[in-house]
MITORPA-977222 format. One record per atom (N, C-alpha, C, O, CB): residue in three letters; x, y, z. Coordinates in steps of 0.001 Angstrom, whole numbers, padded with zeros to 6 digits, always signed. Each point is the difference from the previous one (the first is absolute). Glycine has a CB too. Example, Ala and Ser with C-alpha at 12.3 -4.5 7.8 and 13.67 -1.06 7.14 Angstrom:
! residues 2
ALA+013190-005690+007800 ALA-000890+001190+000000 ALA+000900+001200+000000 ALA+001036-000019+000665 ALA-002928-001154+000581 SER+001542+002223-001966 SER+000820+001190+000060 SER-000770+001090+000730 SER+000509+001108+000169 SER+000675-001736-002314 
This chain:
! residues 190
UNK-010367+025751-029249 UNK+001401+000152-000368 UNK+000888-000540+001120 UNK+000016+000421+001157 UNK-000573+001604-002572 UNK+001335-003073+000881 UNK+001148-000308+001003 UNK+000873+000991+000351 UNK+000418+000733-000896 UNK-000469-002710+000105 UNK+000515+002192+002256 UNK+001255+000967+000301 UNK+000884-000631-000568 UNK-000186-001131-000451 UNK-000254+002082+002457 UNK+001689-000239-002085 UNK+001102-000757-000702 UNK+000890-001281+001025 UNK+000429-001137-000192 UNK-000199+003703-001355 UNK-000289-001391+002918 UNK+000614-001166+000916 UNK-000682-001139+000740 UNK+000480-000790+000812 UNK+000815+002511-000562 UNK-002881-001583-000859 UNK-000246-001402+000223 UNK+000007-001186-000563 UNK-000391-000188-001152 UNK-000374+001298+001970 UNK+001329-002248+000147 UNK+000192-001204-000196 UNK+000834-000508+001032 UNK+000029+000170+001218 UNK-000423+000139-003447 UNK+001459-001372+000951 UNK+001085-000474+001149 UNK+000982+000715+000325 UNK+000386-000238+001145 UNK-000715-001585-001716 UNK+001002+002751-000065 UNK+001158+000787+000095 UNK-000081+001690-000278 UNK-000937+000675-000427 UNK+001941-003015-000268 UNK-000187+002575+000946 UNK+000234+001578+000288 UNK-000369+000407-001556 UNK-000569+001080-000164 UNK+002769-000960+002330 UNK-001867-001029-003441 UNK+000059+000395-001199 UNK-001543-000059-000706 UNK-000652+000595-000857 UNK+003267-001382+000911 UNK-002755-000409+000955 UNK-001820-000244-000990 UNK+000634-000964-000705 UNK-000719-000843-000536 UNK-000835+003303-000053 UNK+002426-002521+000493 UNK+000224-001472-000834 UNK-000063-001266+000635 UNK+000724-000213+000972 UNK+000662+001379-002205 UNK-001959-001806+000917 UNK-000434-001642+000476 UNK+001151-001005-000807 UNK+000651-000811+000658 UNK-003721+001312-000501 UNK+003232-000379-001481 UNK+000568-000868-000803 UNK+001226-000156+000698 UNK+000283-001198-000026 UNK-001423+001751-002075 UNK+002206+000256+002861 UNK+000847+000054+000414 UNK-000120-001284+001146 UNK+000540-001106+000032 UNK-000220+003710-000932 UNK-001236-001957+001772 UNK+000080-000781+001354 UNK-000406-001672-000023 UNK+000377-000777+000877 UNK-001035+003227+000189 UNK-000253-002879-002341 UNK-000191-001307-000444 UNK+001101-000961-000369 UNK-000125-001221+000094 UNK-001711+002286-000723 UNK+002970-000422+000185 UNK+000489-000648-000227 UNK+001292-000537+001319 UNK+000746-000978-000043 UNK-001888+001984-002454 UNK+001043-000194+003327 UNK+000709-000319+001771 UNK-000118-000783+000295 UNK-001080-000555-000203 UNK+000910+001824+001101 UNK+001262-001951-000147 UNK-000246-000870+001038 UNK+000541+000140+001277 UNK+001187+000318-000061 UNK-001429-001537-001570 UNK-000310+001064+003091 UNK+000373-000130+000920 UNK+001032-000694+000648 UNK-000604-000562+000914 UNK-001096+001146-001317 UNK+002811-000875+000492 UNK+000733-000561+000203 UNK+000857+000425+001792 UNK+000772+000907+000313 UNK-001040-001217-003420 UNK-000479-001096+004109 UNK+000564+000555+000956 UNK+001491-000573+000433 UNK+000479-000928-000652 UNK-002915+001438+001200 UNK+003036-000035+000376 UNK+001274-000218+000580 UNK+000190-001700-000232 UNK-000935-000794-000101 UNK+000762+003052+002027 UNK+001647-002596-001983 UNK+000010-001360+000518 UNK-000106+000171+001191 UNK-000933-000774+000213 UNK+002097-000224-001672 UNK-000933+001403+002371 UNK-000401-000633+001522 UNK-001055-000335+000210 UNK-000241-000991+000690 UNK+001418+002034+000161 UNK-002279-000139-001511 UNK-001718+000103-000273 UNK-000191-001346-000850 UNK-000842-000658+000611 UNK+000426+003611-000816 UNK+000712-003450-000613 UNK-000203-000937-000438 UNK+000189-001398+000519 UNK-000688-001016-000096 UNK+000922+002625-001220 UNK+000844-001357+001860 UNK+000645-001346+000928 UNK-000610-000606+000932 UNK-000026-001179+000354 UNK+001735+002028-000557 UNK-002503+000661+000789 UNK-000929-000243+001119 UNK-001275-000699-000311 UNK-000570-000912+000600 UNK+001506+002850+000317 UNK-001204-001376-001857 UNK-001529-000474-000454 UNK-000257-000320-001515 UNK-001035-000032-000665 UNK+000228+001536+002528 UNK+001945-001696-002125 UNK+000093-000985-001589 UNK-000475+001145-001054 UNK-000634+000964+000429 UNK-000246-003784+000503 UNK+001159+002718-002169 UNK-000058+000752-001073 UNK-001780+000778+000040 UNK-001058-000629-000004 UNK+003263-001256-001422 UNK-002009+003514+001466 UNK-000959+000433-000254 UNK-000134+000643-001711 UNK+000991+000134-000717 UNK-000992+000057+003535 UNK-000873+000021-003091 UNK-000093+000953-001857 UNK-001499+000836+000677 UNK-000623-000180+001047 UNK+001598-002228-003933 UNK-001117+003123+002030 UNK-001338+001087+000014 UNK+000329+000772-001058 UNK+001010+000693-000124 UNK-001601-000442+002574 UNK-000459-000425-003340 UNK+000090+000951-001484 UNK-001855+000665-000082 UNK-001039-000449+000484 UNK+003418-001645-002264 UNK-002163+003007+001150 UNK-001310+000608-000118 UNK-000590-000249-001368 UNK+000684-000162-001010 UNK-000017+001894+002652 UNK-001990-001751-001603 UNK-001129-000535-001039 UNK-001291+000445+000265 UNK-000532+000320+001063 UNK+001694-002265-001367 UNK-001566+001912-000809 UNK-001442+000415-000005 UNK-000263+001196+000602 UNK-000903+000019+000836 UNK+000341-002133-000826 UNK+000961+002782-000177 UNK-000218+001829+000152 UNK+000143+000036+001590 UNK-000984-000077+000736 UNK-001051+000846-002943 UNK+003283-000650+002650 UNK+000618+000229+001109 UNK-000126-001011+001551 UNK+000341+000324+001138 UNK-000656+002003-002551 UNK-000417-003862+000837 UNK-000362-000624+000792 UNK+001418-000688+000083 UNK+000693-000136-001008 UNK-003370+000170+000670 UNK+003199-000594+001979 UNK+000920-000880-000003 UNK-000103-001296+000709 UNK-000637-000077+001050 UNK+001684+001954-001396 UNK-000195-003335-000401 UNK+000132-000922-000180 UNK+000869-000254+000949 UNK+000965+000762-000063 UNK-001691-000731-001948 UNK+000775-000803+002875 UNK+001209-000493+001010 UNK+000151-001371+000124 UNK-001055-000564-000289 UNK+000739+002396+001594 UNK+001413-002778-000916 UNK+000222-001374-000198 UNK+001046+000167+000854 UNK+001068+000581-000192 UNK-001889-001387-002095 UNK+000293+000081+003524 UNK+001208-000244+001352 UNK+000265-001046+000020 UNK-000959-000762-000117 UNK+000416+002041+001553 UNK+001825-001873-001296 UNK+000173-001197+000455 UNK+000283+000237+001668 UNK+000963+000659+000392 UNK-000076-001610-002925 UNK-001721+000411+003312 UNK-000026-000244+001175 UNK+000929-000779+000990 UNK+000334-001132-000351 UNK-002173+001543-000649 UNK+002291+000068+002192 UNK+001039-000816+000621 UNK-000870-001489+000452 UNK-001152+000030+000434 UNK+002759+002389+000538 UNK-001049-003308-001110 UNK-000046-001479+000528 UNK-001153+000560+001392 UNK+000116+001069+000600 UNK+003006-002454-001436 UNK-003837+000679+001005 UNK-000957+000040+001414 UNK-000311+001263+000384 UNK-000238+000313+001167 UNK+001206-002193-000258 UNK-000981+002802-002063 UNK-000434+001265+000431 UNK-001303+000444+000276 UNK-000106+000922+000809 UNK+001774-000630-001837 UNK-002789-000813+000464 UNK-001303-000254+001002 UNK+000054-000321+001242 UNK-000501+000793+000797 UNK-000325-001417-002392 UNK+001399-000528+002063 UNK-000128-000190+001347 UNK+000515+000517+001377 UNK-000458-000107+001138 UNK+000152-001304-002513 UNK+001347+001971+000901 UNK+000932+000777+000362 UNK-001107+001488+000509 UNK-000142+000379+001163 UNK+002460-001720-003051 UNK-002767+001765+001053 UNK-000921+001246-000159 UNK-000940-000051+000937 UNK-000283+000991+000674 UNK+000532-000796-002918 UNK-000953-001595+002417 UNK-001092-000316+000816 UNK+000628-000086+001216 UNK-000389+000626+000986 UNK-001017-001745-002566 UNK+002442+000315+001575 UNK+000394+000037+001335 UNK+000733+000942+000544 UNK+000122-000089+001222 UNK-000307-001786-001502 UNK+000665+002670-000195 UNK+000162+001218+000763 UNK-000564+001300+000083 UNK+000336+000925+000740 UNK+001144-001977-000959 UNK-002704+000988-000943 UNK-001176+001076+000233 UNK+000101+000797+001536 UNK+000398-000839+000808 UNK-002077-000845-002432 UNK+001453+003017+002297 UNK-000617+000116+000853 UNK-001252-000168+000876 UNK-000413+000067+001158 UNK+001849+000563-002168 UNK-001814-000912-000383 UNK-001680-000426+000408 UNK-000081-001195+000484 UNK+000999-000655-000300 UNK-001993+001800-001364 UNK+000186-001756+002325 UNK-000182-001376+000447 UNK-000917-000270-001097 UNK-000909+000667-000494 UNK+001269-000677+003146 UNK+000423-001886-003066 UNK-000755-000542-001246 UNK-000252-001214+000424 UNK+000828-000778+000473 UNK+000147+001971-002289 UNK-002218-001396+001643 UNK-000672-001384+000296 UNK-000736-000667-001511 UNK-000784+000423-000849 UNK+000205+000537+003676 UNK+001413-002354-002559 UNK-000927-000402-000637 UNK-001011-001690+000677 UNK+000549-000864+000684 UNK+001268+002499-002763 UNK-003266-001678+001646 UNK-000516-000506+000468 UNK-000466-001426-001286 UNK-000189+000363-001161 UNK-000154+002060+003117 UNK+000190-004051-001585 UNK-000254-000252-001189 UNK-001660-000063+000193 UNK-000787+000716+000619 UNK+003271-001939-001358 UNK-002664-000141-000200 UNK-002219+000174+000386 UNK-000347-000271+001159 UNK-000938+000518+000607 UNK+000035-001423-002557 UNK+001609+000106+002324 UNK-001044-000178+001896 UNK+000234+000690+000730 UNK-000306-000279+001159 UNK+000191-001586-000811 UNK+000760+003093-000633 UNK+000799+000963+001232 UNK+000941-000260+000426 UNK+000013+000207+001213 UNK-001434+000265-000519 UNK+002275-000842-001064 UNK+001387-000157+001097 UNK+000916+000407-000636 UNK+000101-000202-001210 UNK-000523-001613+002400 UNK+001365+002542-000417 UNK+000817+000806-000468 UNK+001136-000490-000642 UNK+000817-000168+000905 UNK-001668+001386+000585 UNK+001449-001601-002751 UNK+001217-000054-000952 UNK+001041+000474+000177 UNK+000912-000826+000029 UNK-002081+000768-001211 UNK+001531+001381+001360 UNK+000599+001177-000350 UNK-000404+001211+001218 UNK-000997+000699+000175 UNK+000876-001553-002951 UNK+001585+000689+003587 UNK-000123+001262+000674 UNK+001510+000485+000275 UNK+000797-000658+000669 UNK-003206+000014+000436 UNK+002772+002195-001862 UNK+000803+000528+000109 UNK+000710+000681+001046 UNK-000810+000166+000912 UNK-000107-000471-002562 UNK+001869+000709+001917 UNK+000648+001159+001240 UNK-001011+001147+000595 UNK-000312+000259+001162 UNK+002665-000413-002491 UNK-002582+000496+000599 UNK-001039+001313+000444 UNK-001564-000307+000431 UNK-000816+000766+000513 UNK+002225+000596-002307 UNK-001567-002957+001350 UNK-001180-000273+000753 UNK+000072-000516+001821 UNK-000777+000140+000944 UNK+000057-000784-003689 UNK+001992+000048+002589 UNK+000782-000155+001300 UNK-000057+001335+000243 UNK-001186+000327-000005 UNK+002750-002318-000234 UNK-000878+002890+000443 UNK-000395+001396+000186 UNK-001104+000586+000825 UNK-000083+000414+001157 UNK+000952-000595-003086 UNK-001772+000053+000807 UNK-001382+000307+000193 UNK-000494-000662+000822 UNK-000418+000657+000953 UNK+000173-000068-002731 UNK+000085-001746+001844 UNK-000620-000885+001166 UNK+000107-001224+000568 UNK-000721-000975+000210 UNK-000335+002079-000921 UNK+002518-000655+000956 UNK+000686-000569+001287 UNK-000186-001785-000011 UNK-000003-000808+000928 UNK-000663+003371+000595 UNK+000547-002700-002722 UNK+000165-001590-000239 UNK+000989-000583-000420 UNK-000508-000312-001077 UNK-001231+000404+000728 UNK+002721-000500+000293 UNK+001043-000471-000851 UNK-000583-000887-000973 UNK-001151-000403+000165 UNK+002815+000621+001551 UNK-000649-000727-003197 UNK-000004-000146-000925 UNK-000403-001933+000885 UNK-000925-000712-000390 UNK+002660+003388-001470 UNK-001216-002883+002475 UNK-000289-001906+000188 UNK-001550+000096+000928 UNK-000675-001028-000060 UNK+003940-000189+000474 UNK-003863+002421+000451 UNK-001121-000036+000133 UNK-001348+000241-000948 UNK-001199-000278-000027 UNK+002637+000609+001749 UNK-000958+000002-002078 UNK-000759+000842-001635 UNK-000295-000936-000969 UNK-001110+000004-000532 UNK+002501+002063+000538 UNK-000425-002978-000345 UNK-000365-000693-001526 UNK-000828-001443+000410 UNK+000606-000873+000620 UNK+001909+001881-002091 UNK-003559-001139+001182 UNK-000906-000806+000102 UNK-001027+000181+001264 UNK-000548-000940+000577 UNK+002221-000403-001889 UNK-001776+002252+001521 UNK-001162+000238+001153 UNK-000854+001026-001004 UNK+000329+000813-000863 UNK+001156-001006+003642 UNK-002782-000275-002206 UNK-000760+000949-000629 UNK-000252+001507-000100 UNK+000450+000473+001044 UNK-000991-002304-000720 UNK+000095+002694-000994 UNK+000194+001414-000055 UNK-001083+000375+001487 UNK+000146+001118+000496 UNK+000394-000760-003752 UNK-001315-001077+003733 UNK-000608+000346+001065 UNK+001145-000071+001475 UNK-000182-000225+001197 UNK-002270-000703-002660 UNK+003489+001205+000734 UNK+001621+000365+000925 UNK-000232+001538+000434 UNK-000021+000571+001090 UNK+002036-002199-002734 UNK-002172+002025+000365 UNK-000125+001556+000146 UNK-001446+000358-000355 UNK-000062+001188-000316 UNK+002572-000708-000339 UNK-003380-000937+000614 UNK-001457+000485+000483 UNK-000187+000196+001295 UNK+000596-000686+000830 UNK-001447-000385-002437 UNK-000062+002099+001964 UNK-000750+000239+001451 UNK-000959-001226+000130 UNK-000722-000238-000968 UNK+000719+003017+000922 UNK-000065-003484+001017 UNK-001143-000840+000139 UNK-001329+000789-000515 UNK-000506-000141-001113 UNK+001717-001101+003160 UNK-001580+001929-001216 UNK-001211+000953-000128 UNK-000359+000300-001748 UNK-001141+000326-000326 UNK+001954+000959+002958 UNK+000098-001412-003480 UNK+000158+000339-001200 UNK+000249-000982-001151 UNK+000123+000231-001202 UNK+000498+001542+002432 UNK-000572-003126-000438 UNK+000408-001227-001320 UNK-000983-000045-001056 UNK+000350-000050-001179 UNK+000675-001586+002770 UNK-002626+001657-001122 UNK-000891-000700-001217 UNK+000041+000733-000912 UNK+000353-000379-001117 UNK-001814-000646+002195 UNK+001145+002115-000835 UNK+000091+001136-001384 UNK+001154-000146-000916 UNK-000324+000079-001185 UNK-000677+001675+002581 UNK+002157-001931-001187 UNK+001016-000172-000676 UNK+000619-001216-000955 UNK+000755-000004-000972 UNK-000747+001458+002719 UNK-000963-002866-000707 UNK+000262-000753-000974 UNK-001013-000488-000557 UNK+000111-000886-000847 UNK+001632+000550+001670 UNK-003141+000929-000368 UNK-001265-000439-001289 UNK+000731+001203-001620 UNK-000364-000121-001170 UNK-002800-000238+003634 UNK+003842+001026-002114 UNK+000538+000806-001632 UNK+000690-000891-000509 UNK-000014-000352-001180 UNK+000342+002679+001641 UNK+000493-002854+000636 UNK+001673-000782-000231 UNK-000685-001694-001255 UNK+000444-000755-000865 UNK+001218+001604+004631 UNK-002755-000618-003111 UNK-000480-001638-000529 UNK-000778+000234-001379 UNK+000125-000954-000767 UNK-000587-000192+003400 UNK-000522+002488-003247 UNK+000000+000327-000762 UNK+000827-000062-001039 UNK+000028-000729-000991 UNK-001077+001378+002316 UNK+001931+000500-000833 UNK+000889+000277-001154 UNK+000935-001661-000825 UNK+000298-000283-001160 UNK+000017+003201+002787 UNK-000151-003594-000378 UNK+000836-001291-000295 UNK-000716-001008-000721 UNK+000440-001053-000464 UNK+000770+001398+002438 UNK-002444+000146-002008 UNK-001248-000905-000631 UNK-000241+000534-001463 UNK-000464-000714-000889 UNK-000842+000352+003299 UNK+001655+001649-002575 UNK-000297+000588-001831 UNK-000489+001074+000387 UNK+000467+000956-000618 UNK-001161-002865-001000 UNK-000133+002202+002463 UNK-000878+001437+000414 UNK+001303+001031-000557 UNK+001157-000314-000278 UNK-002947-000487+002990 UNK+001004+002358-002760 UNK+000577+000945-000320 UNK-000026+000415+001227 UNK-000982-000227+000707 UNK+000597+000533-002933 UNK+001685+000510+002771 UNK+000284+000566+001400 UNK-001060+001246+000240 UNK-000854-000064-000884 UNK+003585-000630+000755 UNK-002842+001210+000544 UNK-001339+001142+000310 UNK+000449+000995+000326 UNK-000801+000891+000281 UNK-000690-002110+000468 UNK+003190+001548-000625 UNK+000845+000893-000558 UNK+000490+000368-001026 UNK+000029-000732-000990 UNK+000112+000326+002327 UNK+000312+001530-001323 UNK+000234+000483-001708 UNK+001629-000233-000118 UNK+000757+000290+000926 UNK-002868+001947-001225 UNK+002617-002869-001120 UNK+001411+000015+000238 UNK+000685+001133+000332 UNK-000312+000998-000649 UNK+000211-002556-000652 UNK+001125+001705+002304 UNK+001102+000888+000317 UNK-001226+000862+001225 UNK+000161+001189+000279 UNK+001881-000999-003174 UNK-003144-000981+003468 UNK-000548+000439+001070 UNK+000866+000583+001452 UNK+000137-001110+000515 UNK-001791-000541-001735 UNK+002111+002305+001901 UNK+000625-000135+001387 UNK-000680-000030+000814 UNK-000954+000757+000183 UNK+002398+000060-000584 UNK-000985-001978+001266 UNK-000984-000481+001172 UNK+000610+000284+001226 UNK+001114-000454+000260 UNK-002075-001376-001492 UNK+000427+002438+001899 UNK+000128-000346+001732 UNK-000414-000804+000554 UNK-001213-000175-000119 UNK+001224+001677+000393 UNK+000724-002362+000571 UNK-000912-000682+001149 UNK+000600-000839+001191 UNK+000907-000808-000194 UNK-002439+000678-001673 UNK+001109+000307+002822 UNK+000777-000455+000884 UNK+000805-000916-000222 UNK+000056-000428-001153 UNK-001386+001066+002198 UNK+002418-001365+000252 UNK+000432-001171-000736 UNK+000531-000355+001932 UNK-000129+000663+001030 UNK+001026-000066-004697 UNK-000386-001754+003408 UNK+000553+000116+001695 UNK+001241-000748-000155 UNK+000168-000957-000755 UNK-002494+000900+002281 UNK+003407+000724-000532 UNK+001515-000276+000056 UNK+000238-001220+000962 UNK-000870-000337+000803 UNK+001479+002902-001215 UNK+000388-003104+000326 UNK+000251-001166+001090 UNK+000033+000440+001442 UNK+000016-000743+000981 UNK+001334-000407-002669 UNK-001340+002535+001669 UNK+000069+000323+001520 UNK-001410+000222+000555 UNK-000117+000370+001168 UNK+002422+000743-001435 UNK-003407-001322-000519 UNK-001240-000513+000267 UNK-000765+001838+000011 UNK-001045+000466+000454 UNK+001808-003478+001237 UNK+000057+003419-002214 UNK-000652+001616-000162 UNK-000613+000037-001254 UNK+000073-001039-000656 UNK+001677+002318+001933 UNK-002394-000235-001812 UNK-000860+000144-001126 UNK+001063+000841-000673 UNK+000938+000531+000594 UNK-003560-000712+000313 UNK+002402+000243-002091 UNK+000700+000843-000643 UNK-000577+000352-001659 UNK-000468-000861-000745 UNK+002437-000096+002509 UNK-001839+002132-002047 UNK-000866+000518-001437 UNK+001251-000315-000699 UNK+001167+000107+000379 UNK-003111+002073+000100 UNK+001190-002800-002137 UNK+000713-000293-000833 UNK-000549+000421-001512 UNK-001214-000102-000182 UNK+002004-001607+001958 UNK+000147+002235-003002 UNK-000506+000481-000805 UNK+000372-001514-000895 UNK+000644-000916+000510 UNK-000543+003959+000070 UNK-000660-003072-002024 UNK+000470-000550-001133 UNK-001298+000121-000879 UNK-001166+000200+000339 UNK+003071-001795+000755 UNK-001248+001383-002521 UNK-000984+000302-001264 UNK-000751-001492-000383 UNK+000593-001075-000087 UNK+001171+003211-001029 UNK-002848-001969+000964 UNK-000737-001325-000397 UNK+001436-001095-000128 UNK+001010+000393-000584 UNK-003487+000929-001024 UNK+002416-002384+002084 UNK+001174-000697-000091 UNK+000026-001159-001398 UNK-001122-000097-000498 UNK+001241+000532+003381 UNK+000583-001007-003337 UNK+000205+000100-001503 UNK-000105-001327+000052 UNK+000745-000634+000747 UNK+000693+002649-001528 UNK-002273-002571+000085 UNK-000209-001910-000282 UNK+000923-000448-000610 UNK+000408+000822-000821 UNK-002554-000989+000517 UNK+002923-001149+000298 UNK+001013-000774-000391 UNK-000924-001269-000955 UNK-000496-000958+000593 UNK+002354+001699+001823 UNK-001957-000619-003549 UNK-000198-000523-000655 UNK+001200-001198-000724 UNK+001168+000360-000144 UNK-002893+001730+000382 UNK+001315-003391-000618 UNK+000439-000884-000756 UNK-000116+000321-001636 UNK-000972+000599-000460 UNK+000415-002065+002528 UNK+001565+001038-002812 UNK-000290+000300-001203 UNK-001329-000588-001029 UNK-000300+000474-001095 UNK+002776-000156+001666 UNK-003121-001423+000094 UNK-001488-000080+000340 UNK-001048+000695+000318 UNK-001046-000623-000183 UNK+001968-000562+000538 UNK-001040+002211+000042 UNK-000230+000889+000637 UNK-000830-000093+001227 UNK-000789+000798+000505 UNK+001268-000005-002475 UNK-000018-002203+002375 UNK-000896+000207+001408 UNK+000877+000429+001382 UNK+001223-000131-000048 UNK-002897-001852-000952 UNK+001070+002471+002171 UNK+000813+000517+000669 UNK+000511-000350+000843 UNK-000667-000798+000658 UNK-000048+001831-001258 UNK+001947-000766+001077 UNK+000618-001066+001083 UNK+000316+000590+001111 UNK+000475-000654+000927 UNK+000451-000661-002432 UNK-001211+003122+001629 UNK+000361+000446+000962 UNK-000237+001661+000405 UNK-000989+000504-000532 UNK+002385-002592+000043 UNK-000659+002891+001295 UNK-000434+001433-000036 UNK+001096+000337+000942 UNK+000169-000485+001119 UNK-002897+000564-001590 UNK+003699+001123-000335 UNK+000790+000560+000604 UNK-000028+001209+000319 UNK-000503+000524-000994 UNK+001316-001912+000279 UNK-000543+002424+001665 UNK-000110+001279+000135 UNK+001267+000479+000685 UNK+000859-000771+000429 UNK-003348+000617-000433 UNK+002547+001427+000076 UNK+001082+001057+000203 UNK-000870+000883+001014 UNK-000873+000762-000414 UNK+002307-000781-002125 UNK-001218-000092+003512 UNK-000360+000421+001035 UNK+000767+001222+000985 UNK+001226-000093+000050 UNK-002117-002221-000534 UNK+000286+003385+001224 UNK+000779+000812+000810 UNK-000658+000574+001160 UNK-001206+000240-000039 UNK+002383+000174-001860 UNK-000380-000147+003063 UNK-000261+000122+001428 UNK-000859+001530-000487 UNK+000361+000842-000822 UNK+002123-002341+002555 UNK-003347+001469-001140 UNK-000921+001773-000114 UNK+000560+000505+001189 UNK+000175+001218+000039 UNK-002822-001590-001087 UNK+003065-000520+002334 UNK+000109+000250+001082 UNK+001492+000949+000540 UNK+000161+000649+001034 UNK-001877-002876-001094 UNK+002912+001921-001412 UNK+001184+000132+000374 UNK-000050+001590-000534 UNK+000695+000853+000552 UNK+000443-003585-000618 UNK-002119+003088-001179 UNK-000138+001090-000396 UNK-000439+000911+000995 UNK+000772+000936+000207 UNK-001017-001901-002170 UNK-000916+000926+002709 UNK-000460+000615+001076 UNK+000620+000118+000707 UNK-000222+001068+000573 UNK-001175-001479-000798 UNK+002299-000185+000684 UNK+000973+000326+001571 UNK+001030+001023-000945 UNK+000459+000972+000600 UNK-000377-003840+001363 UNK+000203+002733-003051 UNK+001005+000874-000464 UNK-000153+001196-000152 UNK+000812+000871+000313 UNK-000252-002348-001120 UNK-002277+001722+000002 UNK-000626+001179-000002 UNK-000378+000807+001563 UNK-000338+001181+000088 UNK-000509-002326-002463 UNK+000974+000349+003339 UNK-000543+000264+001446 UNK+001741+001002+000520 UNK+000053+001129+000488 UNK-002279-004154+000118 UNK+003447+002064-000956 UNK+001022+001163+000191 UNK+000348+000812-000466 UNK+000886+000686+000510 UNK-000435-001594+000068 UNK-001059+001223-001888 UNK+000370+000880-000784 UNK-001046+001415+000211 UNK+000102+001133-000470 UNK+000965-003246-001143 UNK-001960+001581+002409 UNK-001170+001270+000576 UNK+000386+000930+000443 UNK-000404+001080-000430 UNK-000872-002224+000995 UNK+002366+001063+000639 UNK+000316+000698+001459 UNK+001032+000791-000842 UNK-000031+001214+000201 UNK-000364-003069+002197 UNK+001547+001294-003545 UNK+000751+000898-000427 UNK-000472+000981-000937 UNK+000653+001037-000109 UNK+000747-002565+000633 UNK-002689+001320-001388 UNK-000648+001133-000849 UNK-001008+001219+001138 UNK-000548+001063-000293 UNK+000379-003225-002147 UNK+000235+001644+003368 UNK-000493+001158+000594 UNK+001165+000383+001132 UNK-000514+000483+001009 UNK-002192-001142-001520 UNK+003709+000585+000553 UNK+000906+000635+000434 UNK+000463+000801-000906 UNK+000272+001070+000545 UNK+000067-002539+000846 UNK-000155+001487-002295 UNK+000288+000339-001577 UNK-000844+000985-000230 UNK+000711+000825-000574 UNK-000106-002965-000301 UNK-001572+002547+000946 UNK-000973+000773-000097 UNK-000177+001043+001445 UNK-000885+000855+000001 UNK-000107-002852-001771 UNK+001657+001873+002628 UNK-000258+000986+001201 UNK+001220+000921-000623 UNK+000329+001048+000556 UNK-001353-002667+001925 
């Protein structure tokens, strides 16, 4: 037996709310061009954004995360603010040097016998939405831990591949944060 107040509305009535539409502000619209959202198919909803002009890139490039992208031979395409950030390269040192920029020497082969796989057809030997640690090293010639999720192949509408981008983050900036935040939970606790 259905309760009465379940569903979409306080009434249990659905027929009502199907026939709604969302209608946001003009300022909301202006900003980001005409939105609609109507409901269907037993409370599932439908959305249709029109997107601001360069609003992908925009996104990437000001992510917090540092975003790299790499094409097939390794060399870097695409490097955002926060990868500057992260490791202390600027955007005119960065684009066209190879990703063994930010590899540890001690640590290159492993990384790009995968790198050459995957760019070859192989299946990665990570699981999608994997998180990885692993070192990485900054321009100031220090080591530094870095997180990101299996990083995401750039495919041609061919489908062969032309590249591999990831979203990357300092492990290192977390730890120093968690390291000051120690001394005040146990002051807190006396």
């Amino acid at each position: 037996m259905q309760h009465r107040n379940q569903g979409i509305g306080r009434t249990g009535r659905t027929d009502i709310f199907q026939q709604r539409q969302y209608r946001p502000s003009a300022k909301y619209r202006e900003h980001v061009g005409h939105c609609h959202a109507h409901l269907r198919d037993q409370g599932r909803v439908q959305m249709s954004i029109a997107l601001p002009a360069r609003f992908p890139e925009c996104l990437v490039a000001e992510c917090p995360d540092a975003v790299i992208y790499a094409d097939a031979a390794g060399n870097i395409r695409y490097w955002n603010a926060a990868a500057t950030r992260t490791f202390g390269f600027s955007t005119i040192e960065a684009i066209g040097s190879p990703l063994d920029l930010i590899i540890p020497e001690w640590l290159r082969s492993r990384p790009w016998e995968g790198y050459n796989k995957v760019m070859s057809g192989a299946q990665s030997r990570y699981d999608e939405g994997a998180l990885l640690t692993v070192p990485a090293l900054h321009k100031d010639g220090r080591q530094i831990s870095i997180e990101f999720c299996r990083p995401a192949a750039a495919r041609m509408k061919t489908g062969s591949l032309v590249g591999i981008a990831a979203f990357l983050r300092d492990c290192n900036q977390a730890l120093r944060g968690s390291s000051r935040f120690a001394p005040r939970v146990g002051k807190a606790q006396e």
